[in-house]
TORTIPA-485962 format. One record per residue: residue number from 1; residue in one letter; x, y, z of N, C-alpha, C in turn. Coordinates in steps of 0.05 Angstrom, whole numbers, plus 5000, padded with zeros to 4 digits. Layout:
# TORTIPA-485962
NUM | a | X | Y | Z | X | Y | Z | X | Y | Z
...
This chain:
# TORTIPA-485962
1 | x | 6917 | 5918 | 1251 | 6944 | 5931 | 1252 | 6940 | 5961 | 1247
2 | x | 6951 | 5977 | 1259 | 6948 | 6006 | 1260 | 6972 | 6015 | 1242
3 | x | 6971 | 6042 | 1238 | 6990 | 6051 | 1219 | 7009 | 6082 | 1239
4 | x | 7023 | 6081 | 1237 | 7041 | 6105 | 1252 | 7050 | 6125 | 1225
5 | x | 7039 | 6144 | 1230 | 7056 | 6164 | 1203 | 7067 | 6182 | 1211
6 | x | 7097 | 6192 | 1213 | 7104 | 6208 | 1218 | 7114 | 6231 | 1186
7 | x | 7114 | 6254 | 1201 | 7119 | 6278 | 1177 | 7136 | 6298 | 1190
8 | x | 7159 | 6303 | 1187 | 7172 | 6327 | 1187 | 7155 | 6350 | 1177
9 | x | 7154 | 6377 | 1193 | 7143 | 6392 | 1182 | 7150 | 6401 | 1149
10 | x | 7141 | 6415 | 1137 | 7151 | 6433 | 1110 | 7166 | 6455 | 1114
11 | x | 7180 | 6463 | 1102 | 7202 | 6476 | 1097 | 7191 | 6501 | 1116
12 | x | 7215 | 6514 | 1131 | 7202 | 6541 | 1151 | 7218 | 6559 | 1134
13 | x | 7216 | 6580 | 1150 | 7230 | 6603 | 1142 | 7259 | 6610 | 1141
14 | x | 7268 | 6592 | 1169 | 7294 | 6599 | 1177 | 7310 | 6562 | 1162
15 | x | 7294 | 6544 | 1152 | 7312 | 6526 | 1130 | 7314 | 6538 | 1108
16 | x | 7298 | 6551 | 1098 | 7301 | 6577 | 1076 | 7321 | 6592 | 1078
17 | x | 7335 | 6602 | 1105 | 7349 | 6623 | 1109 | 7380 | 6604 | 1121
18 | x | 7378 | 6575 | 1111 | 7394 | 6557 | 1123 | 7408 | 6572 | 1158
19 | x | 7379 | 6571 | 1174 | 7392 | 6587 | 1199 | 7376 | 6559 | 1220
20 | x | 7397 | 6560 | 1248 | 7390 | 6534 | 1265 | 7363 | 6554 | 1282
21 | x | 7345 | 6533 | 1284 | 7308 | 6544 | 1280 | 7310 | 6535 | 1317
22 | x | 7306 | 6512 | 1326 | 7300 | 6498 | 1352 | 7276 | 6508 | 1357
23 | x | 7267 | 6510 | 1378 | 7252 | 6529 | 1400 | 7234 | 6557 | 1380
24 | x | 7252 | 6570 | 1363 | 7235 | 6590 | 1351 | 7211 | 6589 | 1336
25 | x | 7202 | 6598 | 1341 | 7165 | 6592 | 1325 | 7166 | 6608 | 1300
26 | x | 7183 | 6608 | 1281 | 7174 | 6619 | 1252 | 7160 | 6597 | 1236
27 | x | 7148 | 6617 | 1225 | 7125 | 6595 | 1196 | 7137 | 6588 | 1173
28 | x | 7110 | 6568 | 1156 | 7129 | 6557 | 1136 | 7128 | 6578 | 1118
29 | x | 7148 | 6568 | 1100 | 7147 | 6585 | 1071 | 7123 | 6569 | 1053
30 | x | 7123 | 6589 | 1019 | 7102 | 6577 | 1009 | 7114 | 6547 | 0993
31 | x | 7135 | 6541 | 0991 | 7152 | 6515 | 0989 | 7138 | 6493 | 1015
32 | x | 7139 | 6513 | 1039 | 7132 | 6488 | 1059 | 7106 | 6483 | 1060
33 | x | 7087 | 6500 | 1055 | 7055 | 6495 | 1059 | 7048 | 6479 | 1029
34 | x | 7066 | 6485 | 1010 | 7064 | 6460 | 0989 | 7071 | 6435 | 0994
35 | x | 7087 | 6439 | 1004 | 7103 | 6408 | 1013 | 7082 | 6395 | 1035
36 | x | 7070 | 6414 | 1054 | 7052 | 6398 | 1072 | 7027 | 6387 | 1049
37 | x | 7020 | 6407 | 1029 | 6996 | 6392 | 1016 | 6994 | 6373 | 0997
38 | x | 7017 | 6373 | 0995 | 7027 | 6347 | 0969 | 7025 | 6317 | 0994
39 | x | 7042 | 6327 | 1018 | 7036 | 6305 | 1041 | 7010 | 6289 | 1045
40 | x | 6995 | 6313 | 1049 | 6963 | 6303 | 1048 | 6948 | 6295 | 1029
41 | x | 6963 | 6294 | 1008 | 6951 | 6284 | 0976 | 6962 | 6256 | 0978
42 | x | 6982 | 6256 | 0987 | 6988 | 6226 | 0984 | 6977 | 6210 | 1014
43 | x | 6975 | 6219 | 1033 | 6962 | 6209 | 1052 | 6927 | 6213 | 1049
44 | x | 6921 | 6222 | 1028 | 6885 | 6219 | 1026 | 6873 | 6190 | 1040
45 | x | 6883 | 6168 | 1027 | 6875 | 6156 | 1026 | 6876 | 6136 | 1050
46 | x | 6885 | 6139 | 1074 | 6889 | 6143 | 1103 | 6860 | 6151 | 1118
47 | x | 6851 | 6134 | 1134 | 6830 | 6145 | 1154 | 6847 | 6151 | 1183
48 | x | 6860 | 6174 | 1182 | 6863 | 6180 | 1220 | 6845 | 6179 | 1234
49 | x | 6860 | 6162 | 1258 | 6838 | 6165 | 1290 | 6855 | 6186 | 1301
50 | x | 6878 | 6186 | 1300 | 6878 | 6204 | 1316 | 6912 | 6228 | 1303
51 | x | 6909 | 6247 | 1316 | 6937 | 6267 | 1298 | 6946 | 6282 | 1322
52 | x | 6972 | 6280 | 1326 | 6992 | 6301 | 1350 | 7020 | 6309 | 1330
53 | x | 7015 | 6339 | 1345 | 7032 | 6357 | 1340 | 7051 | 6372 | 1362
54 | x | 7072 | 6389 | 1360 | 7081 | 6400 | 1374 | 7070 | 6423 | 1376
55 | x | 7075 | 6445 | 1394 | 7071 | 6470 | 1403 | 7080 | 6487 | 1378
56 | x | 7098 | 6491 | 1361 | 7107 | 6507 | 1351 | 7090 | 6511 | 1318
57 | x | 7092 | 6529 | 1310 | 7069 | 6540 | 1285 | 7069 | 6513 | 1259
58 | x | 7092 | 6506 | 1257 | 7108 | 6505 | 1226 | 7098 | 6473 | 1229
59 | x | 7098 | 6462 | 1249 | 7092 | 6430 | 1243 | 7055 | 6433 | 1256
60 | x | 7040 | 6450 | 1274 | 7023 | 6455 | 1268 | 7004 | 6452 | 1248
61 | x | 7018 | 6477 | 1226 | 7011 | 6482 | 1205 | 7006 | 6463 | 1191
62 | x | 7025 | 6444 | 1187 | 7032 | 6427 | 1162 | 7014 | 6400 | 1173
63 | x | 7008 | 6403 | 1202 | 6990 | 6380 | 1204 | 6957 | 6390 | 1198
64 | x | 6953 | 6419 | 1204 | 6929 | 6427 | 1186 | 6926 | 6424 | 1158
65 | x | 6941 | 6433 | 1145 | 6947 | 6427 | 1117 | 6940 | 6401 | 1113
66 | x | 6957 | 6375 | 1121 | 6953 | 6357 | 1109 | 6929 | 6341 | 1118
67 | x | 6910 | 6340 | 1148 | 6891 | 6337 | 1149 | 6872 | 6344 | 1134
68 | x | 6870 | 6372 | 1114 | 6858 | 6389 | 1096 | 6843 | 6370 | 1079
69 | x | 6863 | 6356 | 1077 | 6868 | 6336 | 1050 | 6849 | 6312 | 1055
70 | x | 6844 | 6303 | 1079 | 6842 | 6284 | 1092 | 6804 | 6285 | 1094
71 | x | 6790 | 6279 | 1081 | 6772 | 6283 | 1080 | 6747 | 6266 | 1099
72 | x | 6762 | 6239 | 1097 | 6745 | 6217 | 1119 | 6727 | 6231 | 1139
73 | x | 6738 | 6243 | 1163 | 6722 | 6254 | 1185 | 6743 | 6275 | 1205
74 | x | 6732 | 6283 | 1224 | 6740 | 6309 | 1235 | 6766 | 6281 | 1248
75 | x | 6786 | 6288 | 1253 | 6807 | 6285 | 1266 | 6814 | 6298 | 1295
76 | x | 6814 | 6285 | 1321 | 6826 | 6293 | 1343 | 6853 | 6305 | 1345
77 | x | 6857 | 6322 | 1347 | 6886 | 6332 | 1342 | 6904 | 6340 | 1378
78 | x | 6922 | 6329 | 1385 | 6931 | 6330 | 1410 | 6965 | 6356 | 1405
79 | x | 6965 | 6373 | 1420 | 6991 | 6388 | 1420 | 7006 | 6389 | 1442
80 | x | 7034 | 6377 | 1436 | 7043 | 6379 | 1465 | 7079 | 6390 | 1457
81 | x | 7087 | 6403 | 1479 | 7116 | 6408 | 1469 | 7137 | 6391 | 1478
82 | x | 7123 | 6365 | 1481 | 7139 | 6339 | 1482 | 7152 | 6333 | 1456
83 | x | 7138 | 6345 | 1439 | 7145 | 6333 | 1402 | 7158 | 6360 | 1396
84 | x | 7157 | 6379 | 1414 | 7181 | 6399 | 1392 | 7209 | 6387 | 1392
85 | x | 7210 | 6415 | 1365 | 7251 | 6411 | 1360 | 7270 | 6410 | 1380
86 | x | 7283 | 6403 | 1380 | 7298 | 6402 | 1401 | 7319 | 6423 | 1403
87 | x | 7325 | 6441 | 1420 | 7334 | 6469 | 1435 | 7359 | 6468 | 1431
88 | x | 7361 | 6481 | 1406 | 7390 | 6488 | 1397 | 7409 | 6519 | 1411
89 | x | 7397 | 6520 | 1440 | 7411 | 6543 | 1455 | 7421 | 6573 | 1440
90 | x | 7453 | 6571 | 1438 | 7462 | 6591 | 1433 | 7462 | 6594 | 1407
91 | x | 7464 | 6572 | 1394 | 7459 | 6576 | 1358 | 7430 | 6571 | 1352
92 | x | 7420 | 6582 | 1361 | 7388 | 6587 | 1345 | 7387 | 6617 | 1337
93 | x | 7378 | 6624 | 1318 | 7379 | 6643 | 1296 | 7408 | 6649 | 1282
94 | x | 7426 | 6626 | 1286 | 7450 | 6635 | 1276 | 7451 | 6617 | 1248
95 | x | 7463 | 6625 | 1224 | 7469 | 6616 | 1200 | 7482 | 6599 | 1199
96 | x | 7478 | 6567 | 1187 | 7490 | 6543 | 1191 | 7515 | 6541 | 1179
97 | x | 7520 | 6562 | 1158 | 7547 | 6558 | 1147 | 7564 | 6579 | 1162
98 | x | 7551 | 6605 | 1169 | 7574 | 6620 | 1189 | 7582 | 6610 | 1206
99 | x | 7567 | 6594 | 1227 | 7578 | 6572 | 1245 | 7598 | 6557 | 1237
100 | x | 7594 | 6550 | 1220 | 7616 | 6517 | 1215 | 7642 | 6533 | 1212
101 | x | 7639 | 6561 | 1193 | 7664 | 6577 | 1191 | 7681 | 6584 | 1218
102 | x | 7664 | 6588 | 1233 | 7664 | 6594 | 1260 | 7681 | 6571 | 1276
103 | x | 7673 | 6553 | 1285 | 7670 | 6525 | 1293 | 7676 | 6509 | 1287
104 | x | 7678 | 6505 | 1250 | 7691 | 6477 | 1237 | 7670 | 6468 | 1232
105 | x | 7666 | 6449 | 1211 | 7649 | 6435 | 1188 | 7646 | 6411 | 1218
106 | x | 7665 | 6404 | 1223 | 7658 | 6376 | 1238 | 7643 | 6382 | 1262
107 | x | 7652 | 6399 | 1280 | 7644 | 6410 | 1303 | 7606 | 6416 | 1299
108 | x | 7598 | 6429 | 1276 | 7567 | 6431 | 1274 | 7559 | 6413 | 1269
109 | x | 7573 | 6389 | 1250 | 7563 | 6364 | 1245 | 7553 | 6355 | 1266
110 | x | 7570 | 6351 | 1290 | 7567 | 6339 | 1311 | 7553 | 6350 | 1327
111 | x | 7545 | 6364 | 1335 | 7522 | 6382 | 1344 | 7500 | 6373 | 1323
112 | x | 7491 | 6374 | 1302 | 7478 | 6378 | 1288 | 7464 | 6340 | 1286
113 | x | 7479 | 6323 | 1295 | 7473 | 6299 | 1284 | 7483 | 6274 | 1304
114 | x | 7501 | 6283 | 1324 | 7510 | 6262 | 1341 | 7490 | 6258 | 1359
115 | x | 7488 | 6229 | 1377 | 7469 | 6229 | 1399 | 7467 | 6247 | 1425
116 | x | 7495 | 6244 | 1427 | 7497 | 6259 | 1459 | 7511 | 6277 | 1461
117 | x | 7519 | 6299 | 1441 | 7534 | 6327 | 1447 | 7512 | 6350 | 1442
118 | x | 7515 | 6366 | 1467 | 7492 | 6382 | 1462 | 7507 | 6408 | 1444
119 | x | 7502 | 6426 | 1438 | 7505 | 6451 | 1418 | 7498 | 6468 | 1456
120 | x | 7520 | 6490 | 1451 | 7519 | 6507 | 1475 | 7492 | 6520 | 1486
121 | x | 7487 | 6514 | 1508 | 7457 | 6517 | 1524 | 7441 | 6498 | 1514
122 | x | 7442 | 6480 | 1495 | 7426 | 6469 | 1481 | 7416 | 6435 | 1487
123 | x | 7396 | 6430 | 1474 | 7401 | 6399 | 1476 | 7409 | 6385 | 1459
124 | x | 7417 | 6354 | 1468 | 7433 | 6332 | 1445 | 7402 | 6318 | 1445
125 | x | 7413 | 6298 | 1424 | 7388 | 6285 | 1416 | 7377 | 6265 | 1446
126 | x | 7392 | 6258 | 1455 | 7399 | 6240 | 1481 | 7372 | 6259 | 1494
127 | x | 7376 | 6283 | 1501 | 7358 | 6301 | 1519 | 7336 | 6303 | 1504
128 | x | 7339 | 6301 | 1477 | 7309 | 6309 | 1458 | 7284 | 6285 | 1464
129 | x | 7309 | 6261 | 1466 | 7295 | 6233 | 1465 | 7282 | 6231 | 1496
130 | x | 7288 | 6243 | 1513 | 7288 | 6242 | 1547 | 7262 | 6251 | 1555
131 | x | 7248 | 6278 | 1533 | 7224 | 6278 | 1526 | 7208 | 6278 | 1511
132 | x | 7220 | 6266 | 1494 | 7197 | 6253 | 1472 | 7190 | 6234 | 1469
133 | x | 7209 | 6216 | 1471 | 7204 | 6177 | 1483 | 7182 | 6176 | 1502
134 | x | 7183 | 6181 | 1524 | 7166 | 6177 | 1542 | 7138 | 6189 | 1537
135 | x | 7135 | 6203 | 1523 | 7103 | 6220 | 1514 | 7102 | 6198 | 1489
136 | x | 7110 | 6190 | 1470 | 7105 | 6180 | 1450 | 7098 | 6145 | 1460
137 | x | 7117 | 6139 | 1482 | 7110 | 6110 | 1490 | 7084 | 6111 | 1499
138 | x | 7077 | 6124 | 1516 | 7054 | 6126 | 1534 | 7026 | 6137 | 1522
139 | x | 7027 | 6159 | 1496 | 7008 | 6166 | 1487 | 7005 | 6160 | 1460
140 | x | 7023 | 6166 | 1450 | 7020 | 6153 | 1418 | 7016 | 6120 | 1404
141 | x | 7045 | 6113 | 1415 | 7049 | 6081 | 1412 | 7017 | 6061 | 1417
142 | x | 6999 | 6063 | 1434 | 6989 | 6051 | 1453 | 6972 | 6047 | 1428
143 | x | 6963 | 6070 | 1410 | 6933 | 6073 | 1393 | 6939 | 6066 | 1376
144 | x | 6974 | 6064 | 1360 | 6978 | 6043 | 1338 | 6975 | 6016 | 1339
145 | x | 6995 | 6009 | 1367 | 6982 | 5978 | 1378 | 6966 | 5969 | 1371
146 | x | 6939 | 5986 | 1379 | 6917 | 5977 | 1381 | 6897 | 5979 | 1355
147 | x | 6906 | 5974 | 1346 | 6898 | 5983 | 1306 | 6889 | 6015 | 1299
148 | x | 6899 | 6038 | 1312 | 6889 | 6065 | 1305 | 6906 | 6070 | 1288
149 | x | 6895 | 6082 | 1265 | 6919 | 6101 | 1249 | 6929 | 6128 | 1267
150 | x | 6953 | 6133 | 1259 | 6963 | 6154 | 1282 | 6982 | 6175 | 1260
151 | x | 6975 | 6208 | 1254 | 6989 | 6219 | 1249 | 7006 | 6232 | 1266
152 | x | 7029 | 6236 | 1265 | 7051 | 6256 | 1285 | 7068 | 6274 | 1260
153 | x | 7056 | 6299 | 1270 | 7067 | 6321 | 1257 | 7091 | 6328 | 1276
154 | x | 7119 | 6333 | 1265 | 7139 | 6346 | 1282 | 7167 | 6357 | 1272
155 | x | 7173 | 6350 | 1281 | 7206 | 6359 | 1271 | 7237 | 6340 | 1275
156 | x | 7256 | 6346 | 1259 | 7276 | 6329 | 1247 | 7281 | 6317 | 1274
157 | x | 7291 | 6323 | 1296 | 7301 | 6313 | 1317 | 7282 | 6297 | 1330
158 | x | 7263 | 6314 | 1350 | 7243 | 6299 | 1354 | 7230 | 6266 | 1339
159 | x | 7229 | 6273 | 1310 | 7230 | 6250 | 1299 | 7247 | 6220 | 1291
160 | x | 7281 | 6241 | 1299 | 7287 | 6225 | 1292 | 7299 | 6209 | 1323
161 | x | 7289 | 6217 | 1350 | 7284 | 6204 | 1364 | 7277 | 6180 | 1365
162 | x | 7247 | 6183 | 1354 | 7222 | 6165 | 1353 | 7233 | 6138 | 1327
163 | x | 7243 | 6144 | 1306 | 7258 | 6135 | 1285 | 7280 | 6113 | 1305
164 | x | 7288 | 6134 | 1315 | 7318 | 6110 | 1329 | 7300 | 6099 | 1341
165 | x | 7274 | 6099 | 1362 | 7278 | 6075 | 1382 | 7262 | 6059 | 1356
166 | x | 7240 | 6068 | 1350 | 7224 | 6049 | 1324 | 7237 | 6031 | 1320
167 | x | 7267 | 6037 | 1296 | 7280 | 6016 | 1281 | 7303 | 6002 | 1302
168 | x | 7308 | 6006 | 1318 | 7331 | 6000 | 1333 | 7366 | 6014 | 1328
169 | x | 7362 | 6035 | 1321 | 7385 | 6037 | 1303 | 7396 | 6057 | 1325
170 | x | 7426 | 6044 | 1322 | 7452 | 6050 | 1349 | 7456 | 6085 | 1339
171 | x | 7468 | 6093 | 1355 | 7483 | 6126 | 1354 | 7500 | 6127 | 1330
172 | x | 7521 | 6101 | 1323 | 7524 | 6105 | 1299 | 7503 | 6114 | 1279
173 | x | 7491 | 6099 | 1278 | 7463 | 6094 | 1249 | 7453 | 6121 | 1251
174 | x | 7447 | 6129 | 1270 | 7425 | 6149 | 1276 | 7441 | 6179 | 1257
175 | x | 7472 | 6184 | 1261 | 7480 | 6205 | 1262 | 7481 | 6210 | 1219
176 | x | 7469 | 6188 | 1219 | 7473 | 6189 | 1191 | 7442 | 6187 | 1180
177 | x | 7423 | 6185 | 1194 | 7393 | 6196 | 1191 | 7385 | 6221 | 1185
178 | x | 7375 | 6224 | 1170 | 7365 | 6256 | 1157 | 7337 | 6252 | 1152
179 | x | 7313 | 6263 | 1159 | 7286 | 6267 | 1157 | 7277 | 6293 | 1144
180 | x | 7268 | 6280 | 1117 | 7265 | 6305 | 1097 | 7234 | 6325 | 1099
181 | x | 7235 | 6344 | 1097 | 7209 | 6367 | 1101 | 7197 | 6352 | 1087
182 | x | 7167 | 6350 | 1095 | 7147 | 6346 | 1085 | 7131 | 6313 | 1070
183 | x | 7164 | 6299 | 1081 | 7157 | 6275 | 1071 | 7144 | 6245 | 1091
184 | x | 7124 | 6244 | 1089 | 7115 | 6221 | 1102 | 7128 | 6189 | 1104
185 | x | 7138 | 6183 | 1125 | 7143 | 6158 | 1130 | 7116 | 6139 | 1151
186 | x | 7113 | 6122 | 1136 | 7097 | 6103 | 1141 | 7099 | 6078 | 1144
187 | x | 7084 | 6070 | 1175 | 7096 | 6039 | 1197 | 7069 | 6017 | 1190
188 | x | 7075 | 6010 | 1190 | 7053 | 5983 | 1199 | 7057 | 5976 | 1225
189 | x | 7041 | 5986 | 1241 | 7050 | 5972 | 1275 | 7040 | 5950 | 1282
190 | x | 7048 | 5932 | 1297 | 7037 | 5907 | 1301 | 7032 | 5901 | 1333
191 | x | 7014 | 5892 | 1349 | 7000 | 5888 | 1374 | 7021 | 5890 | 1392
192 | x | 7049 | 5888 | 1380 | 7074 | 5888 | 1395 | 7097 | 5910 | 1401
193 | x | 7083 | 5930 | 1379 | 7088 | 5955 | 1374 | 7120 | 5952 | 1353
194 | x | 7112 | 5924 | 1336 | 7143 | 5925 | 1326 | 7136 | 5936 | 1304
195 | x | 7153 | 5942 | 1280 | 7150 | 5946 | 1245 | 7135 | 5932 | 1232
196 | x | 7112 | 5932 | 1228 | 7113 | 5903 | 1203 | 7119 | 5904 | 1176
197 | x | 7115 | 5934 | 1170 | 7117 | 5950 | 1147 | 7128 | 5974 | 1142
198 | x | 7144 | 5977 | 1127 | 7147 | 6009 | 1132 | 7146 | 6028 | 1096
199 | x | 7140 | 6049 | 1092 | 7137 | 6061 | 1065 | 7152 | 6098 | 1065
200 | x | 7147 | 6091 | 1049 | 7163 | 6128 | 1055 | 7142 | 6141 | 1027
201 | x | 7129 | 6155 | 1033 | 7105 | 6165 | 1010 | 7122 | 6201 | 1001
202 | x | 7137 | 6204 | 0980 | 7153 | 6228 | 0974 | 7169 | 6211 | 0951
């Protein structure tokens, strides 16, 4: 049985500056490169076959970081911008609470957390899932199946893509999912690619 670990990256610059990040490539703070190494302290004891990340610095990073940790053997590391954030358009670099002032508390919620409303120019999770599902079925899933340990370094959306189809959980469920920086969730996959186990190490 293989193990699936997924990690939200560690804290960036612009959750520091509570500002909507998507698409922008800023780095972590020293909160988030702690938070990636505390990750890898508790995942030591983990042999990866294999680790994917997205394109962007901050979940990069934090998958260097916690590989750091990871002392077993060199790790294959795959990057694709199938696993980035998902493209928060016109509110990217804008302040999450000026918005809502802007817009209404509910209105960012819903942008911020529903399945299928996108945020202006932007994508809904529906679109996030449109390319991340299909890279994760086809490349990731296959090596847990098959007894590989599998790290995926990424981000809230992206993940919590992967999260909804994993557990089965409807658009209701989902909009009430939050994936915390730096904290490892951990699957037991089974030949069928279902749950057998799941842990949350934070």
């Amino acid at each position: 049985m293989g193990k699936l670990v997924l990690v939200r990256h560690g804290q960036s610059q612009w959750n520091l500056e509570n500002r909507f990040t998507g698409w922008e490539d800023v780095p972590l703070t020293d909160q988030g490169r702690d938070e990636a190494q505390r990750a890898g302290v508790s995942l030591a004891g983990i042999k990866f076959d294999q680790a994917f990340t997205s394109k962007l610095q901050r979940a990069a990073k934090t998958l260097e970081i916690i590989l750091a940790e990871n002392t077993h053997s060199e790790v294959p590391t795959t990057c694709d911008e199938a696993l980035n954030e998902r493209h928060y358009g016109q509110l990217q670099g804008l302040n999450k609470a000026d918005t809502a002032k802007k817009y209404g508390d509910e209105q960012v919620h819903i942008w911020r957390r529903s399945y299928d409303v996108a945020p202006p120019g932007g994508e809904s999770l529906a679109d996030t899932a449109a390319r991340t599902l299909p890279y994760f079925e086809s490349t990731i899933a296959p090596l847990a199946k098959r007894g590989e340990n599998v790290l995926v370094a990424a981000h809230g959306n992206s993940l919590r893509s992967i999260v909804m189809d994993l557990e089965e959980l409807s658009r209701e469920e989902v909009m009430a999912l939050n994936i915390p920086t730096g904290v490892p969730i951990v699957y037991d996959i089974d030949p069928d690619g279902k749950i057998a186990a799941k842990a949350i190490f934070g």
